[in-house]
C-alpha positions in Angstrom: 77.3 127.3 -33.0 74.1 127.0 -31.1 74.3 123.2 -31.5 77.9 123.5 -29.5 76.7 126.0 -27.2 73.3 123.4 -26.3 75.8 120.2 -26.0 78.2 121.9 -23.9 75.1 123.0 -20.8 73.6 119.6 -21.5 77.0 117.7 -20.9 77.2 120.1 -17.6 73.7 119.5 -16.1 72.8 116.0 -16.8 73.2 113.5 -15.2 73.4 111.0 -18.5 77.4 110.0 -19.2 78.7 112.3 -21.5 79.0 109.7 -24.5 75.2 108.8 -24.7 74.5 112.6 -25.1 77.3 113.0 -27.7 75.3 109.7 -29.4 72.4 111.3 -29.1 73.4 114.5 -30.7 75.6 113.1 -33.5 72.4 110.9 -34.4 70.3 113.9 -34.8 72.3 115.6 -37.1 73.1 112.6 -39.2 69.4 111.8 -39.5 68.1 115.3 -40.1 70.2 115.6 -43.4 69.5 111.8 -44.3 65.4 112.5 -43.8 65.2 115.5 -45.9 68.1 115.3 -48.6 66.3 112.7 -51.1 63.0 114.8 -50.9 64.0 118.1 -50.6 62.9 119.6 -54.2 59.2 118.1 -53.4 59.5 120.2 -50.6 60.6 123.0 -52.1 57.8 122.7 -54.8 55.2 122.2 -52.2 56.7 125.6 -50.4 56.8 127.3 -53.9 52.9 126.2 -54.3 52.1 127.4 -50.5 53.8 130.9 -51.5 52.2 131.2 -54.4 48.5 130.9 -52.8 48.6 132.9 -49.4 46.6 131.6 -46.8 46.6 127.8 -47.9 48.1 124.9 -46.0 51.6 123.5 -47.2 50.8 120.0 -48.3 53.0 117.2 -49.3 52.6 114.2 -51.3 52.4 110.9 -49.5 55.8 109.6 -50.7 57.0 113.0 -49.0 55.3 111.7 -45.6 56.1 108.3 -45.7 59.7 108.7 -46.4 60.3 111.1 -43.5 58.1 109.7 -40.6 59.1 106.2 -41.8 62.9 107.4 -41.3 62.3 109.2 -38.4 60.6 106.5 -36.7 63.6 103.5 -37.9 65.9 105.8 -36.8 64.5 106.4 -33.1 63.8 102.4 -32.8 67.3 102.3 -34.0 68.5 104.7 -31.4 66.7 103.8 -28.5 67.8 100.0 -29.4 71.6 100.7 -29.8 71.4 102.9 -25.8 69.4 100.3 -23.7 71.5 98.1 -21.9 71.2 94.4 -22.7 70.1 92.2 -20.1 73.1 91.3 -17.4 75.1 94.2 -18.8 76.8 96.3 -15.9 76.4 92.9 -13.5 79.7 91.7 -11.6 79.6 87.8 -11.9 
């Protein structure tokens, strides 16, 4: 509901055309899912641990890291790729 509520004063104020910020927002909540489904239970162990021991820092493992920030950072090349414009786009020959 507060994802509706967010697209709907964005699509209002901005000045973007209203599909790139629907693009935008369906990516982000395509991604989200995709980065955390497949690692979710070492998550959920590594939050078990951190409750367990008050007062220690949730850690990861490194295949936990990679896997996020390495799809995280495909998907915003991937993104930012499929929004610019190519050259000569929007040019009346």
């Amino acid at each position: 509901m507060l994802l509706i509520v967010l697209l709907v004063v964005n699509l209002l104020f901005r000045p973007e055309p209203a599909p790139t910020i629907l693009f935008l927002y369906s990516s982000a909540v395509t991604v989200v899912p995709v980065v955390l489904v497949p690692v979710r239970s070492r998550i959920f162990r590594a939050a078990l641990a951190q409750r367990r021991n008050p007062g220690t820092k949730l850690k990861v493992d490194w295949v936990t890291k990679v896997w996020v920030w390495g799809v995280l950072g495909i998907s915003v090349v991937v993104i930012t790729a499929a929004l610019t414009p190519t050259p000569g786009q929007g040019m009346g020959r």
